[in-house]
C-alpha positions in Angstrom: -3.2 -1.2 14.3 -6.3 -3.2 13.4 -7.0 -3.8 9.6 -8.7 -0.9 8.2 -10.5 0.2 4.6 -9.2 2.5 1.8 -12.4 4.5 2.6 -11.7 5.0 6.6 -7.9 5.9 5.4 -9.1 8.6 3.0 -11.1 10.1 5.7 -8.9 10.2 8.2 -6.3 12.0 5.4 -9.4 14.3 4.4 -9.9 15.5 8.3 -5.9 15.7 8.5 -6.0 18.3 5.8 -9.1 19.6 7.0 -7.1 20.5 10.3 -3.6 21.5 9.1 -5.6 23.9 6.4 -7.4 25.8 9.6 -4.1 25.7 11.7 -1.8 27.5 9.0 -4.7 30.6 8.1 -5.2 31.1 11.5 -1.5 30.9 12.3 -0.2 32.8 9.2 -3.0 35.9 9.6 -1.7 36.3 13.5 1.9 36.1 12.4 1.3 38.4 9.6 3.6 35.6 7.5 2.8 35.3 4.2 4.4 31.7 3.5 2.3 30.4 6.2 -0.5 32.0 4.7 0.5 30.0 1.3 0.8 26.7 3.1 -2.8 27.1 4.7 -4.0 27.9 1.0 -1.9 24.5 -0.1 -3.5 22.6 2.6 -7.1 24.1 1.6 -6.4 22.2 -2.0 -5.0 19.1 -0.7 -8.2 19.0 1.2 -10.2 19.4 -2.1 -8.2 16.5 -3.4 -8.9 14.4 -0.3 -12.6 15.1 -1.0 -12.0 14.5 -4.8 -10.0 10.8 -4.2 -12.9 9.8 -1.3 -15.9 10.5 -3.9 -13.7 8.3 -6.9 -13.2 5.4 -4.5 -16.4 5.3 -3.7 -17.8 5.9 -7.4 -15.4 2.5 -7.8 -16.9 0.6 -5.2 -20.4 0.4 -7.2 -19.0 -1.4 -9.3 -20.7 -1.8 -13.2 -24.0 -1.0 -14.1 -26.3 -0.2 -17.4 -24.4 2.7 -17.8 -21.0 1.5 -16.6 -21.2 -1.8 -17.8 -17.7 -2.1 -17.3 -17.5 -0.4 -14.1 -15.7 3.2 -13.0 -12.3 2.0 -12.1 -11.1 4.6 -14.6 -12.4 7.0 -11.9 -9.2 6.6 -9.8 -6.8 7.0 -12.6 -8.6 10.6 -13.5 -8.1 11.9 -9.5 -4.7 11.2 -10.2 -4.0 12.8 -13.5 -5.9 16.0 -11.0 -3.8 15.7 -8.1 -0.7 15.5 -10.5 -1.8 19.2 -12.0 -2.6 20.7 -9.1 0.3 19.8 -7.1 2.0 20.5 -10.4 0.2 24.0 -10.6 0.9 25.1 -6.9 5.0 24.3 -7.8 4.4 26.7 -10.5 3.1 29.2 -8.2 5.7 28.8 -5.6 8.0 29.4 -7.5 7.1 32.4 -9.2 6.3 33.5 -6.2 10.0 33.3 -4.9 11.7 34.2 -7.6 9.2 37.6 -8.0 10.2 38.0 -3.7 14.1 37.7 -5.2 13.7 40.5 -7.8 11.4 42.6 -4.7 14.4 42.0 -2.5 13.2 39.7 -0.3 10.6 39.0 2.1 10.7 39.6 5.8 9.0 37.1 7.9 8.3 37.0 12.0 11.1 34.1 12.0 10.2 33.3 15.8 6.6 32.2 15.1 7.2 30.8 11.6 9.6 28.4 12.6 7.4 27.2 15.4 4.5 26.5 13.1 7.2 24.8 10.6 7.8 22.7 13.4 4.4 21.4 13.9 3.5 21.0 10.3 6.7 18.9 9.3 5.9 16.7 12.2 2.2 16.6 12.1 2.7 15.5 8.0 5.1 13.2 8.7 2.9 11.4 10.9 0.3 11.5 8.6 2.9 9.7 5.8 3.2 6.7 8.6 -0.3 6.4 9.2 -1.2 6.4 5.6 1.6 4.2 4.4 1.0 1.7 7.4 -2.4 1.5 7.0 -2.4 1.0 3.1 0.0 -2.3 4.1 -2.8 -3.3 6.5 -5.6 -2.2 4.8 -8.3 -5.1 3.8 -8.4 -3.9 -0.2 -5.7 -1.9 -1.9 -6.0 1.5 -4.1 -3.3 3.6 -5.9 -5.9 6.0 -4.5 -3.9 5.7 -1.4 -0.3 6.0 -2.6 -1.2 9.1 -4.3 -2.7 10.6 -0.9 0.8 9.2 1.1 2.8 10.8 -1.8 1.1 14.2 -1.5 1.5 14.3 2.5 5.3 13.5 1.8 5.2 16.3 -0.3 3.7 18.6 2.0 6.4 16.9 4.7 9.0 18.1 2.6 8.1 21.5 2.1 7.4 22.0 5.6 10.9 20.5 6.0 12.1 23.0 4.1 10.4 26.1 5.2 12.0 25.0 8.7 15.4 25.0 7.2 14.5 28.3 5.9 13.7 30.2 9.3 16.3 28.5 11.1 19.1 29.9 8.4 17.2 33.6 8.4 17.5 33.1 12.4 20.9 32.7 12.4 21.3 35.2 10.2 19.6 37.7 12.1 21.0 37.0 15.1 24.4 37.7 13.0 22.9 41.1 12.3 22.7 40.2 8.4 19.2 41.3 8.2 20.2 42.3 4.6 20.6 38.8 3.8 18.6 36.9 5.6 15.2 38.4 4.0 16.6 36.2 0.8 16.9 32.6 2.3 12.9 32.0 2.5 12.1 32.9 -1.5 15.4 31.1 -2.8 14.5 27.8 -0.7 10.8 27.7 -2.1 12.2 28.1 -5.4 15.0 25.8 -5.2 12.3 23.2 -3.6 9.2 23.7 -6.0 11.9 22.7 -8.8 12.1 19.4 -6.9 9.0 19.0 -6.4 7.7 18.8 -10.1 8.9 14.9 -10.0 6.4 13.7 -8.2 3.1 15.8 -10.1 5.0 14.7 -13.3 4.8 10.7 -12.2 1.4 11.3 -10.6 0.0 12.7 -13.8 1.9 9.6 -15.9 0.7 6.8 -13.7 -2.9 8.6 -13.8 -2.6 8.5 -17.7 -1.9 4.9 -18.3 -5.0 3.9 -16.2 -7.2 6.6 -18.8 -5.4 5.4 -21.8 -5.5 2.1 -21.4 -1.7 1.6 -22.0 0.5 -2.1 -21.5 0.7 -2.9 -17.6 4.5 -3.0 -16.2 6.6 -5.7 -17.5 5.8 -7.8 -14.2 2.5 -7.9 -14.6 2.4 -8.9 -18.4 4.6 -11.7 -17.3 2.7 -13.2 -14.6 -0.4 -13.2 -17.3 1.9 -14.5 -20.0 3.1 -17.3 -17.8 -0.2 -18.4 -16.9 -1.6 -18.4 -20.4 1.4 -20.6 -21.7 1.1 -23.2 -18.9 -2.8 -24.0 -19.8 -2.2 -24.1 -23.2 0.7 -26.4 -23.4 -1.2 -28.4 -20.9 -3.8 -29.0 -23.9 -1.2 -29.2 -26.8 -2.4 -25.7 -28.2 -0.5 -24.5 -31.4 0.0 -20.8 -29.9 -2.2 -17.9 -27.9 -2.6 -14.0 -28.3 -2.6 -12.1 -25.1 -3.3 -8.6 -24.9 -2.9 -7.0 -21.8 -4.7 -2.9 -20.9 -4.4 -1.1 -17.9 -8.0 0.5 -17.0 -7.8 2.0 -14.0 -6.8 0.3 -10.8 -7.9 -3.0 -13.4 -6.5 -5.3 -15.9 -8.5 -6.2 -18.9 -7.1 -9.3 -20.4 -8.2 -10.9 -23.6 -6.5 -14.5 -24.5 -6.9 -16.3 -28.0 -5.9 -19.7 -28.3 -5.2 -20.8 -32.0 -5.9 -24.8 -32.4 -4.6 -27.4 -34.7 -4.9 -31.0 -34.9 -2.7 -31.8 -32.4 -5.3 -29.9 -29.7 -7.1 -32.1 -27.1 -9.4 -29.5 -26.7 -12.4 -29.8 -29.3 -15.5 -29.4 -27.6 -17.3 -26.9 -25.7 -16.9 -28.9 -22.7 -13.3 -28.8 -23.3 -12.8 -25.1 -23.6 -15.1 -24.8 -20.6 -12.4 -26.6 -18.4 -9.2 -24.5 -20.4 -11.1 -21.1 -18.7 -11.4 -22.8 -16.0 -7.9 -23.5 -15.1 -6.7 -20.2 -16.2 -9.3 -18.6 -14.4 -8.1 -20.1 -11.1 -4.2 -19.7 -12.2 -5.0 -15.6 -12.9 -7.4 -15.3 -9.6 -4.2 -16.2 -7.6 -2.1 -13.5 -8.5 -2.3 -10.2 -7.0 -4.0 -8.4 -9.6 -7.3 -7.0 -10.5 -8.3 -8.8 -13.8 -11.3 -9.0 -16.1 -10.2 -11.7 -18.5 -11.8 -12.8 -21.5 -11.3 -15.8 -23.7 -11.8 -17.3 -27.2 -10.9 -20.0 -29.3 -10.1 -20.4 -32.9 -8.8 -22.6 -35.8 -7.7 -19.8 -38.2 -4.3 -18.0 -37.6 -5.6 -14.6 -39.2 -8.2 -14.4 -36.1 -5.0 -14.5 -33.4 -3.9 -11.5 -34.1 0.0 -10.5 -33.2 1.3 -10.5 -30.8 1.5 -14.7 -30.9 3.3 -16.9 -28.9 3.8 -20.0 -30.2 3.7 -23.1 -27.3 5.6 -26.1 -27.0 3.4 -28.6 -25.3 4.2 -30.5 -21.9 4.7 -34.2 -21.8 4.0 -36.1 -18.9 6.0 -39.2 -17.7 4.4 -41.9 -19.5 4.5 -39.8 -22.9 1.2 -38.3 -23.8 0.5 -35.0 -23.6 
């Protein structure tokens, strides 16, 4: 597979849904089955949410601007937090749904073409998790844009996994002549599976949220940051740095204080010039988005907590 965008990949996941969508109305209103009918209606948001991620991406891509001045990469973080309740909402609904068919006494299906069209949709979104997950390794940038769309095809894997399962055990069934029971397997599958489910909206909607709420980064990434700051400013004999570290969006916005004494070699302009410098090419070689900014200063107060205090690095012949 040649290396592809994020943008092609979102289209070709909007079109999927676009497709699967038309499939299960058509398939469920000729089958007279009401669950297909309610994966056609699942498909129909997922391709909303396809649109949604394609239009955030893009919104990213132009990058800052008088009235983003620091860009829209916030954008993606707030499709997530969206595809998080919705997929979170449609559980809900599912659910109730079965447990309501329960109580009712069931729900007959037409178990021949149901299970067919279970089939093709657990295959057909399967392939759609490869392609998506294969092509966000190969891609030529990277989005969370595009885990988020893999994760909500597995989901829709999943539940046409288990709507399979369903009609195969209600075939069985019926072919036992337990009509009686077989009318409960569907509902009490759905249920039992939209339970399961409400992991993934739940991380979704808390991965979305750090991105809007500018929370800490994981522990890795702090400590890549962290290890870069310390190195440049032992390599000047600096007293101790600040570093505060916010997720905003898909980017990192850093801001480094170093606190100077008189044991700094770094007293000019010039000087601090080359310190950004050499941070800035340590930070642009790790795998991160980062908007970094950087200031000096001779008065503790103005560091701030959390400080880290530095032991400089001596060299061979003893200076610093």
């Amino acid at each position: 597979m040649a290396d592809v965008g994020v943008e092609t990949l979102l289209r070709r996941s909007l079109w999927g849904a676009v497709a699967f969508a038309g499939l299960a109305l058509v398939w469920g209103f000729l089958a007279r089955s009401q669950m297909i009918v309610f994966d056609g209606m699942y498909s129909s948001i997922s391709v909303g949410l396809s649109a949604l991620s394609l239009v955030a991406y893009r919104a990213v891509l132009r990058g800052p601007d008088e009235r983003y001045p620091f860009g829209r990469d916030v954008m993606g973080s707030l499709v997530i937090v969206v595809k998080g309740v919705a997929i979170a909402a449609l559980c809900i609904y599912a659910l109730t749904g079965a447990v309501l068919d329960v109580i009712a006494g069931g729900r007959e299906i037409a178990v021949g073409s149901a299970a067919t069209y279970a089939a093709v949709a657990t295959v057909g979104c399967a392939l759609m998790v490869l392609l998506l997950r294969r092509g966000s390794r190969r891609a030529t940038d990277r989005s969370d844009l595009l885990e988020a769309e893999a994760a909500q095809w597995l989901l829709d894997t999943i539940l046409s996994a288990a709507v399979l399962l369903g009609f195969a055990v209600a075939l069985v069934m019926e072919l036992r002549g337990r009509t009686d029971l077989s009318v409960y397997v569907d509902p009490i599958l759905v249920g039992t599976m939209s339970l399961v489910f409400l992991a993934l909206p739940v991380r979704l909607v808390r991965e979305g949220l750090r991105g809007v709420l500018a929370t800490a980064p994981e522990a890795e990434v702090q400590a890549d940051i962290e290890r870069a700051v310390t190195q440049v400013a032992a390599r000047h004999a600096i007293a101790a740095t600040a570093t505060r570290v916010t997720t905003f969006g898909e980017r990192f916005d850093v801001t480094v204080t170093f606190l100077l004494d008189g044991a700094t070699t770094a007293l000019r302009v010039a000087a601090f010039d080359r310190i950004r410098a050499e941070l800035d090419d340590l930070l642009r070689a790790l795998p991160h988005g980062l908007i970094v900014t950087v200031s000096f200063t001779a008065d503790r107060r103005f560091v701030g907590a959390p400080t880290r205090e530095v032991l400089p690095t001596t060299s061979a012949d003893g200076t610093h």
